[in-house]
VOZAKOL-297760 format. One record per residue: x, y, z of N, C-alpha, C in turn; residue in three letters. Coordinates in steps of 0.1 Angstrom, whole numbers, padded with zeros to 4 digits. Layout:
VOZAKOL-297760
<node><n_px>X</n_px><n_py>Y</n_py><n_pz>Z</n_pz><ca_px>X</ca_px><ca_py>Y</ca_py><ca_pz>Z</ca_pz><c_px>X</c_px><c_py>Y</c_py><c_pz>Z</c_pz><type>Ala</type></node>
...
***
This chain:
VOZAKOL-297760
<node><n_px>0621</n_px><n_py>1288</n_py><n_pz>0994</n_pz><ca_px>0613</ca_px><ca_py>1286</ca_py><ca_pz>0982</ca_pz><c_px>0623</c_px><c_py>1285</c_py><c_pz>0970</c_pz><type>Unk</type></node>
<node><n_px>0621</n_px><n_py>1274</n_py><n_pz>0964</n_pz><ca_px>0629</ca_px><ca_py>1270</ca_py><ca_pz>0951</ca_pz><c_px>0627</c_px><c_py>1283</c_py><c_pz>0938</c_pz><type>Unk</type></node>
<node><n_px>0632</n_px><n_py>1286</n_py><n_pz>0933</n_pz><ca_px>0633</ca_px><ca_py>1293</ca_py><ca_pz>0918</ca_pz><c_px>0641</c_px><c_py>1283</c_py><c_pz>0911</c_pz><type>Unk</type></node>
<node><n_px>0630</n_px><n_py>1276</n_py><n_pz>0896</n_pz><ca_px>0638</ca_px><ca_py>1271</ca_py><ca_pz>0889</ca_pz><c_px>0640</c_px><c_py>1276</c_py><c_pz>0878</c_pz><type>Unk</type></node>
<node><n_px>0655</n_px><n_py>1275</n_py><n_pz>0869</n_pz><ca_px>0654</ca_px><ca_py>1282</ca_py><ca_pz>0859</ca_pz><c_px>0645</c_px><c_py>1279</c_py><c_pz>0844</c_pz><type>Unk</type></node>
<node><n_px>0639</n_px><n_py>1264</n_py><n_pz>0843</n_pz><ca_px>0628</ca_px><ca_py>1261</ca_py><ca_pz>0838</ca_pz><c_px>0622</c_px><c_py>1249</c_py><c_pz>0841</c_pz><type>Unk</type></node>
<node><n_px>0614</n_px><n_py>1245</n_py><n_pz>0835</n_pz><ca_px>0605</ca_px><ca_py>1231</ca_py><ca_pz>0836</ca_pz><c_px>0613</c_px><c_py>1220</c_py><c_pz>0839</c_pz><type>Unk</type></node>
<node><n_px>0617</n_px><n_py>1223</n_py><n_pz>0830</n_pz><ca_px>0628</ca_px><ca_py>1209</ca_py><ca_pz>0833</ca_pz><c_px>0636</c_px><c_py>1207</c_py><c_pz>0846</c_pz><type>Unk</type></node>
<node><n_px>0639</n_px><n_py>1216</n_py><n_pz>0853</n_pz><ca_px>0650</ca_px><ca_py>1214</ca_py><ca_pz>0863</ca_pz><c_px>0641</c_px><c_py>1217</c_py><c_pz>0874</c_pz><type>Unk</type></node>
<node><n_px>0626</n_px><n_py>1215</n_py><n_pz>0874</n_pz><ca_px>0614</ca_px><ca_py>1219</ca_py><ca_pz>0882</ca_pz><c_px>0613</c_px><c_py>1207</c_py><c_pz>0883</c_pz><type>Unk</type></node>
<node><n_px>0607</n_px><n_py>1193</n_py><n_pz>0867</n_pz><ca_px>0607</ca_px><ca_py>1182</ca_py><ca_pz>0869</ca_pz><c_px>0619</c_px><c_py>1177</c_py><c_pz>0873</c_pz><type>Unk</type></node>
<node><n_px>0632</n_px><n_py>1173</n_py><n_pz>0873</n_pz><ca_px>0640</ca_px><ca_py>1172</ca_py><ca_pz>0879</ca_pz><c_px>0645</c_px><c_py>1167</c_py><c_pz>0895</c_pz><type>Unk</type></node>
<node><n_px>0640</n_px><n_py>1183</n_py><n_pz>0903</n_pz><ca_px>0638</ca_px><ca_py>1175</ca_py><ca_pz>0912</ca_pz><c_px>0627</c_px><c_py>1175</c_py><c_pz>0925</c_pz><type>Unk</type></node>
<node><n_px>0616</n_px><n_py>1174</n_py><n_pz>0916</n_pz><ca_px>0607</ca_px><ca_py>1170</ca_py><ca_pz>0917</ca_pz><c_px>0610</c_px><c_py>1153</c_py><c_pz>0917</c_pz><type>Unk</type></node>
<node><n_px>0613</n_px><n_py>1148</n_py><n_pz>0905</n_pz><ca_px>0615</ca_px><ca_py>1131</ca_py><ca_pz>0903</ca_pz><c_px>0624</c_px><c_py>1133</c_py><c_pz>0914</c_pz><type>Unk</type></node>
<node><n_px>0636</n_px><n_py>1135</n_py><n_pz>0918</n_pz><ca_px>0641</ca_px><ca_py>1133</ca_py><ca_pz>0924</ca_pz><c_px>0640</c_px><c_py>1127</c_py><c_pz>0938</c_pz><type>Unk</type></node>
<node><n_px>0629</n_px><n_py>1141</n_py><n_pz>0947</n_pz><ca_px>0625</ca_px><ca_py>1137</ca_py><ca_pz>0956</ca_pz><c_px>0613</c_px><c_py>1127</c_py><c_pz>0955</c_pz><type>Unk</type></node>
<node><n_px>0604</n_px><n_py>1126</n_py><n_pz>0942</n_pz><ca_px>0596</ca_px><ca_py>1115</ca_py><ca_pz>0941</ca_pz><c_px>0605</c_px><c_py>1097</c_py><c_pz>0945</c_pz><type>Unk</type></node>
<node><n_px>0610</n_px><n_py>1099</n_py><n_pz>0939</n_pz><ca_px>0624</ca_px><ca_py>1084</ca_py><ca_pz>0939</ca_pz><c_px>0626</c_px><c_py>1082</c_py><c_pz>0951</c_pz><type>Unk</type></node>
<node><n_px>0628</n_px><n_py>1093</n_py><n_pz>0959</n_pz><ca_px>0633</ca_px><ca_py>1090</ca_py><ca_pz>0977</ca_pz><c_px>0622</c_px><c_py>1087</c_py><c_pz>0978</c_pz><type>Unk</type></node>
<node><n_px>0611</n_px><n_py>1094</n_py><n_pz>0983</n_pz><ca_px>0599</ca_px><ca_py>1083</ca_py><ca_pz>0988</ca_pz><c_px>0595</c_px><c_py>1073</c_py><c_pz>0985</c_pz><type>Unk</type></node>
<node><n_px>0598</n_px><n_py>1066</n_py><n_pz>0969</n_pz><ca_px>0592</ca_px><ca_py>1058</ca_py><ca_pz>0963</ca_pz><c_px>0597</c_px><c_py>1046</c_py><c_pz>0970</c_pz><type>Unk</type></node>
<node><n_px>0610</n_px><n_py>1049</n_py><n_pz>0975</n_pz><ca_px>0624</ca_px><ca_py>1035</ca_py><ca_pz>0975</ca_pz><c_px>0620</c_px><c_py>1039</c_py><c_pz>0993</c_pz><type>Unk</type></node>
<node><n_px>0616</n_px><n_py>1049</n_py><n_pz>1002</n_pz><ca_px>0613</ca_px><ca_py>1047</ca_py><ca_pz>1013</ca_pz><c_px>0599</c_px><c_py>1036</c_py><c_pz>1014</c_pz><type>Unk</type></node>
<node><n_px>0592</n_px><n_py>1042</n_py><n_pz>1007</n_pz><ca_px>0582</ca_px><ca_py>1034</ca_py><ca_pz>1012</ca_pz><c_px>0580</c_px><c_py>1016</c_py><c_pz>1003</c_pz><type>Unk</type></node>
<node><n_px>0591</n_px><n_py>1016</n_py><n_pz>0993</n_pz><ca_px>0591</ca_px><ca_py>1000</ca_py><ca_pz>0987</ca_pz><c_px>0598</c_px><c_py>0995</c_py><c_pz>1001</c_pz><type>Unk</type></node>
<node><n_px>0605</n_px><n_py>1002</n_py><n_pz>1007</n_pz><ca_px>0613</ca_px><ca_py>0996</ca_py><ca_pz>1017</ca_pz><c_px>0606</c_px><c_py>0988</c_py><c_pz>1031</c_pz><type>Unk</type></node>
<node><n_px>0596</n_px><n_py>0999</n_py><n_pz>1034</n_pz><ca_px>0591</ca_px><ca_py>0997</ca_py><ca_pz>1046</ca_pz><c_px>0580</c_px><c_py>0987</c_py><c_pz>1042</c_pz><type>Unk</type></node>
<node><n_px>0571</n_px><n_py>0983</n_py><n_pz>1031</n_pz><ca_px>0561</ca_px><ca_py>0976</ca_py><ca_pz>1025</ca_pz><c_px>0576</c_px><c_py>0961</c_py><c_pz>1029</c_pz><type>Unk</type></node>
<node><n_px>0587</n_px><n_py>0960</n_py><n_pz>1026</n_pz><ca_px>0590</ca_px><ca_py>0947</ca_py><ca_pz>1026</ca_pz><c_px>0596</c_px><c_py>0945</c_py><c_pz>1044</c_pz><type>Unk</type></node>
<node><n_px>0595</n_px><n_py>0958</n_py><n_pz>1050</n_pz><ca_px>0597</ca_px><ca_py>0950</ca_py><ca_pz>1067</ca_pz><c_px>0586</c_px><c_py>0948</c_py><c_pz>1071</c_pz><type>Unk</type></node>
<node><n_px>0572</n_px><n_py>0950</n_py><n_pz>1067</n_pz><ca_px>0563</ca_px><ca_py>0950</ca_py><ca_pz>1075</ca_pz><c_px>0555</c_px><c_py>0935</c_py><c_pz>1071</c_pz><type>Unk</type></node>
<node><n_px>0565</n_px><n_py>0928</n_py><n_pz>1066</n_pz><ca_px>0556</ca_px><ca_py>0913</ca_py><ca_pz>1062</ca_pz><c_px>0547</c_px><c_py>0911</c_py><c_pz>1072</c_pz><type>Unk</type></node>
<node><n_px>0553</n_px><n_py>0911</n_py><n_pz>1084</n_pz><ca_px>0546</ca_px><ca_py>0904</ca_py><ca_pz>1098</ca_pz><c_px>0528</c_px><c_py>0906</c_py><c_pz>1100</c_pz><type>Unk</type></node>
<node><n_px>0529</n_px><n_py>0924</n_py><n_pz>1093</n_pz><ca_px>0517</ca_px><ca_py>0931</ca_py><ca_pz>1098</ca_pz><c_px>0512</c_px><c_py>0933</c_py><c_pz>1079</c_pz><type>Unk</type></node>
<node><n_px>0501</n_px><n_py>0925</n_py><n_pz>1074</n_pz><ca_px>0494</ca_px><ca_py>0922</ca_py><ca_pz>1063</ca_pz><c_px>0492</c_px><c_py>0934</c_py><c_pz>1061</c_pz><type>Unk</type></node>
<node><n_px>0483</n_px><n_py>0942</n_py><n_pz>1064</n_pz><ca_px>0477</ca_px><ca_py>0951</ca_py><ca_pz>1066</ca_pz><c_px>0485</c_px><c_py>0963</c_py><c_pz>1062</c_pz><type>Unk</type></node>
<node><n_px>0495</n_px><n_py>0967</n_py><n_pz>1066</n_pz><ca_px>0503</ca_px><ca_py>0976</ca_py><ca_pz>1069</ca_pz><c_px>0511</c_px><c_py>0976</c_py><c_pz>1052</c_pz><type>Unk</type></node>
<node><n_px>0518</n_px><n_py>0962</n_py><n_pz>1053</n_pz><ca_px>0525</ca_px><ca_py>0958</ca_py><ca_pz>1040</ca_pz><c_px>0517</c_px><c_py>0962</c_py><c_pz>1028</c_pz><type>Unk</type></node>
<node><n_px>0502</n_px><n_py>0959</n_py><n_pz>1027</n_pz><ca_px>0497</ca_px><ca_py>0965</ca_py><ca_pz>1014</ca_pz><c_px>0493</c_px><c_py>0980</c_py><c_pz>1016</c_pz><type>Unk</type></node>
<node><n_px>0490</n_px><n_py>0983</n_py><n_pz>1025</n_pz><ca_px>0493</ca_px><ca_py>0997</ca_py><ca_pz>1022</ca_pz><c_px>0510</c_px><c_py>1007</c_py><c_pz>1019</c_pz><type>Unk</type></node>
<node><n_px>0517</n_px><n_py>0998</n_py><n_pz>1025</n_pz><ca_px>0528</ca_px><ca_py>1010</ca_py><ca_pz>1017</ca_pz><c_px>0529</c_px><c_py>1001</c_py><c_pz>1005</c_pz><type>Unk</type></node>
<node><n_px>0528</n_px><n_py>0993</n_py><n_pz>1002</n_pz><ca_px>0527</ca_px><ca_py>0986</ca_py><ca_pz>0983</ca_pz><c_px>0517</c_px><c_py>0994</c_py><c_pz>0977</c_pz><type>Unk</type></node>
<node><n_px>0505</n_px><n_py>0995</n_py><n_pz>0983</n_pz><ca_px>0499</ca_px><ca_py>1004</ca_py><ca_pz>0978</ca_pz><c_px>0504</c_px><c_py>1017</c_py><c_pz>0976</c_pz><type>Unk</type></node>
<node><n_px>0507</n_px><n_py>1026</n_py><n_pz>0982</n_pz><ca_px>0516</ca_px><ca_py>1037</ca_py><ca_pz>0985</ca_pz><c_px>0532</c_px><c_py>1038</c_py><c_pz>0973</c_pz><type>Unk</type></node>
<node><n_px>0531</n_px><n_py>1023</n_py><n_pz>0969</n_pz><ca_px>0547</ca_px><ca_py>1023</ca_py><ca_pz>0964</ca_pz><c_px>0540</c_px><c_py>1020</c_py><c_pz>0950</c_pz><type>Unk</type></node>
<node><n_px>0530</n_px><n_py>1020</n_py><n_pz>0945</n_pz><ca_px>0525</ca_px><ca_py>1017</ca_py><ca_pz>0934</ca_pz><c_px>0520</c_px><c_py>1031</c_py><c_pz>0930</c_pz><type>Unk</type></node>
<node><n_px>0514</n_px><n_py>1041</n_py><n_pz>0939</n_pz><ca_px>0511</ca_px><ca_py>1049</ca_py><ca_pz>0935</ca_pz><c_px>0520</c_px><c_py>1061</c_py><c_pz>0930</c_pz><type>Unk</type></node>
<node><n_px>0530</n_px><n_py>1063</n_py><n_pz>0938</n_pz><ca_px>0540</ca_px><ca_py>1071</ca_py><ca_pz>0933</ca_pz><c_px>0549</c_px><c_py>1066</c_py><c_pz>0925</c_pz><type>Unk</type></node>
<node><n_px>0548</n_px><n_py>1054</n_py><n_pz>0922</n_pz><ca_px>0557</ca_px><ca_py>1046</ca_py><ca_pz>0906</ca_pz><c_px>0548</c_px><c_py>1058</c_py><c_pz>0896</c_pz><type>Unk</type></node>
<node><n_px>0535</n_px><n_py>1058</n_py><n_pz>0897</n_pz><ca_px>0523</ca_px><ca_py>1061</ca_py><ca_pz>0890</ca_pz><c_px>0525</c_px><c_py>1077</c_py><c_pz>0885</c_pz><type>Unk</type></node>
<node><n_px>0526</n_px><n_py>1085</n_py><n_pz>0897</n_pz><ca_px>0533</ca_px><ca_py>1092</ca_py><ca_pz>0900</ca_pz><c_px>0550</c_px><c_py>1101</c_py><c_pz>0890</c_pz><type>Unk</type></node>
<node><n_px>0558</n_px><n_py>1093</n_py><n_pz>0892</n_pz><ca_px>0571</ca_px><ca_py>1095</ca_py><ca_pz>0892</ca_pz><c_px>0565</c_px><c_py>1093</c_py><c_pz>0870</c_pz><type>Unk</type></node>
<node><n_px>0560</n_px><n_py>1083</n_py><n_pz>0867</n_pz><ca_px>0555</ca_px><ca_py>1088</ca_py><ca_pz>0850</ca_pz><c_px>0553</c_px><c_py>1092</c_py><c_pz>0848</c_pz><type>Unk</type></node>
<node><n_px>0542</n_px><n_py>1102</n_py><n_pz>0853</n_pz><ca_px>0535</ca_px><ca_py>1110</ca_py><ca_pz>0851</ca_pz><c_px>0544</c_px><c_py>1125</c_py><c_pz>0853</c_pz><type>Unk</type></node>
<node><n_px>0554</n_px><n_py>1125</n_py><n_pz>0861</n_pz><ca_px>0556</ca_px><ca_py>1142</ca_py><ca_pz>0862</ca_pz><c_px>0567</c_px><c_py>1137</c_py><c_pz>0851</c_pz><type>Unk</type></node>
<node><n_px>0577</n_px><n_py>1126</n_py><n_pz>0850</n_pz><ca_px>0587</ca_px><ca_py>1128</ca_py><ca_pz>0839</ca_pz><c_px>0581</c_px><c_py>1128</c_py><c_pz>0821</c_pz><type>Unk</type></node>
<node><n_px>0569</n_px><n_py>1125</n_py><n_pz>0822</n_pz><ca_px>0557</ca_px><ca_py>1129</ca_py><ca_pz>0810</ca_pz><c_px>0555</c_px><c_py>1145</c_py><c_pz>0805</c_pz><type>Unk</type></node>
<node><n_px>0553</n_px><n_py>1150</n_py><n_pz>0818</n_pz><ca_px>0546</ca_px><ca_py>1159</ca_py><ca_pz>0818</ca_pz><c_px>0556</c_px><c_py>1174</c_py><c_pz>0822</c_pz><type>Unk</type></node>
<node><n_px>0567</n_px><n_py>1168</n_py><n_pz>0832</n_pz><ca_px>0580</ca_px><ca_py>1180</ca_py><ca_pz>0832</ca_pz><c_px>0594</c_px><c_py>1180</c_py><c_pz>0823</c_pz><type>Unk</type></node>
<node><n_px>0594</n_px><n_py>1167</n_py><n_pz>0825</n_pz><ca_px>0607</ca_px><ca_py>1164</ca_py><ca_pz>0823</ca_pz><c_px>0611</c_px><c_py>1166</c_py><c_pz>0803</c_pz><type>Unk</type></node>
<node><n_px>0610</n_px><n_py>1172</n_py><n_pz>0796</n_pz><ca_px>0608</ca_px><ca_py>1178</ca_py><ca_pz>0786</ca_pz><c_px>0620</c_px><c_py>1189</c_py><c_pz>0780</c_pz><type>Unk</type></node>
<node><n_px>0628</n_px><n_py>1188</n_py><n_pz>0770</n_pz><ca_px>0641</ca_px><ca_py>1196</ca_py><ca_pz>0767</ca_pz><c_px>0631</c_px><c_py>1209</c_py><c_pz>0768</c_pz><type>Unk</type></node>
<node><n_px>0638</n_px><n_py>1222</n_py><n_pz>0769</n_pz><ca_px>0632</ca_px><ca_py>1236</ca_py><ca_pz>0767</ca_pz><c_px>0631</c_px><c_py>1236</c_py><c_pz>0752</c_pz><type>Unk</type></node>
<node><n_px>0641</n_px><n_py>1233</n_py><n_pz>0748</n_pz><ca_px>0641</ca_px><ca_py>1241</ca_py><ca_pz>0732</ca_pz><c_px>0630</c_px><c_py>1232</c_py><c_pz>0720</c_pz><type>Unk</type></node>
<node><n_px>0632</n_px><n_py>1218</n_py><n_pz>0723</n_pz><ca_px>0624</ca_px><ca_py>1207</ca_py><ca_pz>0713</ca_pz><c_px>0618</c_px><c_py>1206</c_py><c_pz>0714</c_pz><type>Unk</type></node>
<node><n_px>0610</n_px><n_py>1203</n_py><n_pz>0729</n_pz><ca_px>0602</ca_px><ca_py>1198</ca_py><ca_pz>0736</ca_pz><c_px>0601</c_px><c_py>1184</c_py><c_pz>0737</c_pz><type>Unk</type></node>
<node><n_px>0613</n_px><n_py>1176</n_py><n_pz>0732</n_pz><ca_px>0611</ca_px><ca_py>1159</ca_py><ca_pz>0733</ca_pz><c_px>0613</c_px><c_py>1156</c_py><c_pz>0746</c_pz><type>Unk</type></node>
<node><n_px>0604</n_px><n_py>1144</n_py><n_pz>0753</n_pz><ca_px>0605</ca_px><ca_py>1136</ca_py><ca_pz>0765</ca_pz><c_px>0614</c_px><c_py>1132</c_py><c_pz>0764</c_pz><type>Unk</type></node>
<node><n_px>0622</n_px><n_py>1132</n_py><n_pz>0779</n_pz><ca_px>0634</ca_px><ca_py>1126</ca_py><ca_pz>0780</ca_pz><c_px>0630</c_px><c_py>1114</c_py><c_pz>0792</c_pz><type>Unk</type></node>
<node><n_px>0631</n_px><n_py>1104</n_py><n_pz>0788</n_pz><ca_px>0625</ca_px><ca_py>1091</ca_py><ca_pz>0797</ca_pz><c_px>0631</c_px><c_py>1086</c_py><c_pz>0806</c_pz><type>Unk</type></node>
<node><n_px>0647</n_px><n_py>1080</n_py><n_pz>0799</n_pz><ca_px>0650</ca_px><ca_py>1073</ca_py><ca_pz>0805</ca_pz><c_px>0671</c_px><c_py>1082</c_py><c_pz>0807</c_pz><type>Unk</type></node>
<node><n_px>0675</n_px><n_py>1083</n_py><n_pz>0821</n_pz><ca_px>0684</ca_px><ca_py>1093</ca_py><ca_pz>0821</ca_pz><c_px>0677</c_px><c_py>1102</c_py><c_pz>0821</c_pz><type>Unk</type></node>
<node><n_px>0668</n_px><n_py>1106</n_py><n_pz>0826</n_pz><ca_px>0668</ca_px><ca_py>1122</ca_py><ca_pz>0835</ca_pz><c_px>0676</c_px><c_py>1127</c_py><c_pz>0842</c_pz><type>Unk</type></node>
<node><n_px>0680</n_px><n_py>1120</n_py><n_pz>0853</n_pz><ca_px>0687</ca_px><ca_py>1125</ca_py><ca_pz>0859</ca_pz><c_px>0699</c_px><c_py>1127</c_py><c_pz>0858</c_pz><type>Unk</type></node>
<node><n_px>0708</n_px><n_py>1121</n_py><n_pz>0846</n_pz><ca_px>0722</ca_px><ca_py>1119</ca_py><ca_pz>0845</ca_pz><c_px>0723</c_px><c_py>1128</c_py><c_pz>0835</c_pz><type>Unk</type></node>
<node><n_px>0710</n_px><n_py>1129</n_py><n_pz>0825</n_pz><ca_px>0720</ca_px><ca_py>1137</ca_py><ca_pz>0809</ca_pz><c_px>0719</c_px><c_py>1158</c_py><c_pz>0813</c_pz><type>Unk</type></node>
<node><n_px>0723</n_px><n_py>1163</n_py><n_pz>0810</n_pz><ca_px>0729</ca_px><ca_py>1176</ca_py><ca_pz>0808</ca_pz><c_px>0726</c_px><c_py>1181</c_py><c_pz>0792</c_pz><type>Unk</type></node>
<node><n_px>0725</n_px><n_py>1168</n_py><n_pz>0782</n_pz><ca_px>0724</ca_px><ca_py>1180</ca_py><ca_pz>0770</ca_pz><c_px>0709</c_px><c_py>1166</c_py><c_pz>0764</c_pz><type>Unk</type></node>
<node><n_px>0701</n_px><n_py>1176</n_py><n_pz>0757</n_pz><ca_px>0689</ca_px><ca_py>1169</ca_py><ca_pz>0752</ca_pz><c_px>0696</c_px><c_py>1157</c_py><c_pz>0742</c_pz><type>Unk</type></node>
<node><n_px>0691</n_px><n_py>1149</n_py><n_pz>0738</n_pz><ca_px>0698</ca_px><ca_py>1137</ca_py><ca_pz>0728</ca_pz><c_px>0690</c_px><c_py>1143</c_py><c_pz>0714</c_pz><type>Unk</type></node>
<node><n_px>0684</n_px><n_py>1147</n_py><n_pz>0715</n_pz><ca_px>0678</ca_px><ca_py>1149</ca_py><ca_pz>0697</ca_pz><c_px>0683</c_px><c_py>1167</c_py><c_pz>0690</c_pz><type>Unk</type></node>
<node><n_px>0683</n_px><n_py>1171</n_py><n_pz>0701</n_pz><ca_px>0687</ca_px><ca_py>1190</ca_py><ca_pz>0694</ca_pz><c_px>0703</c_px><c_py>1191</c_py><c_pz>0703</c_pz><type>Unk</type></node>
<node><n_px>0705</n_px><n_py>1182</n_py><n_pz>0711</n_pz><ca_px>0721</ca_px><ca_py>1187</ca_py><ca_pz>0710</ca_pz><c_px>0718</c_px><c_py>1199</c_py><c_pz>0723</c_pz><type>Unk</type></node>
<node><n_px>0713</n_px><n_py>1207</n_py><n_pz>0727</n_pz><ca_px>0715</ca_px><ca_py>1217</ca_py><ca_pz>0734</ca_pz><c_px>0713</c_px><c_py>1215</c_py><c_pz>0749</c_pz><type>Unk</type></node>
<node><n_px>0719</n_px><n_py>1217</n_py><n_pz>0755</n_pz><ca_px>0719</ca_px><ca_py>1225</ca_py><ca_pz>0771</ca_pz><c_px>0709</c_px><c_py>1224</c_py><c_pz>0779</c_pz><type>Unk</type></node>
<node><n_px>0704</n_px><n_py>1215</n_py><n_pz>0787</n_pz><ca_px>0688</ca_px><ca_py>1215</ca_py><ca_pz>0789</ca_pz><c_px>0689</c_px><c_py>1228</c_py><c_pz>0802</c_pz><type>Unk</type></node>
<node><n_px>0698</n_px><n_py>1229</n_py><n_pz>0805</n_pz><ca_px>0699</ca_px><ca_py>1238</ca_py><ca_pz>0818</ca_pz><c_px>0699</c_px><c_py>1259</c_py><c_pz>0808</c_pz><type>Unk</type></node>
<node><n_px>0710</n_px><n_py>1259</n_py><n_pz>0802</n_pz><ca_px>0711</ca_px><ca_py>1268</ca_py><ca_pz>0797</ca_pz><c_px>0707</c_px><c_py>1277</c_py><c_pz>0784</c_pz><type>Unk</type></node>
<node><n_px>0705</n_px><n_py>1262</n_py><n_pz>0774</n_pz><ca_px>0696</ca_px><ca_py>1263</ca_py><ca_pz>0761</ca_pz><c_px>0705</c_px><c_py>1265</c_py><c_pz>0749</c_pz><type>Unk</type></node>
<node><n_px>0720</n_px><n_py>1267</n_py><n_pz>0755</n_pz><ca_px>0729</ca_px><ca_py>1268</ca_py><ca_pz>0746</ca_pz><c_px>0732</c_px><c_py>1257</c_py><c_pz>0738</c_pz><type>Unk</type></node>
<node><n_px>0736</n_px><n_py>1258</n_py><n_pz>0724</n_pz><ca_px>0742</ca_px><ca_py>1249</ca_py><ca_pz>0717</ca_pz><c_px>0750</c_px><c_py>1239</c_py><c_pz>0721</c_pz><type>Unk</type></node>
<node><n_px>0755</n_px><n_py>1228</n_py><n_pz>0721</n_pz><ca_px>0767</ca_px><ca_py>1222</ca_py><ca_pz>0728</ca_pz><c_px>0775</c_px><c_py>1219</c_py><c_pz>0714</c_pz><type>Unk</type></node>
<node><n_px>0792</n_px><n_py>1217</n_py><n_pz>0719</n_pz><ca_px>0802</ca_px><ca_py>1215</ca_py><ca_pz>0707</ca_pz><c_px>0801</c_px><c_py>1202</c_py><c_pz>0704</c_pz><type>Unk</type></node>
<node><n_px>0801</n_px><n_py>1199</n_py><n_pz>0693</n_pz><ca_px>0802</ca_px><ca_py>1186</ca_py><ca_pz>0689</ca_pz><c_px>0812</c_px><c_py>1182</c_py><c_pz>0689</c_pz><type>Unk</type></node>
<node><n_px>0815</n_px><n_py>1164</n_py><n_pz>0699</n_pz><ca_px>0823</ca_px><ca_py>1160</ca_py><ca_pz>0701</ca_pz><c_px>0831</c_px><c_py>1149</c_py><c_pz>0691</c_pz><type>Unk</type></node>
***
């Protein structure tokens, strides 16, 4: 069982693992040209957790201290872009 230290690092990797499935199953929708059938259901499947993956970075992915969306670089940033602080620990960061 996971313990996260907040929301954020809950949405995190949550998207995370959302993204592996998403790129599994875009994958298998483009081998299965042969079988029609098959192909739109994981397109289907690859549409829904696109649908998915907005929705939790909407809804988790969120600085602790501001509360501004962070959209785009979830995964890569470490400090919020509008308050400057720590999204992991909440501390201030030094200006560079």
């Amino acid at each position: 069982m996971n313990t996260y230290i907040n929301g954020f690092m809950r949405g995190r990797d949550l998207l995370k693992k959302l993204l592996i499935c998403d790129l599994i199953t875009a994958g298998l929708a483009l081998f299965m040209r042969s079988n029609p059938t098959m192909m739109a259901l994981f397109s289907g499947a690859t549409l829904i957790l696109f649908i998915a993956i907005i929705y939790i970075d909407i809804k988790f992915c969120r600085c602790p201290s501001c509360g501004k969306v962070i959209l785009l670089g979830v995964l890569a940033v470490d400090t919020c872009p509008r308050c400057k602080r720590n999204l992991t620990t909440g501390k201030k960061m030094k200006k560079r």
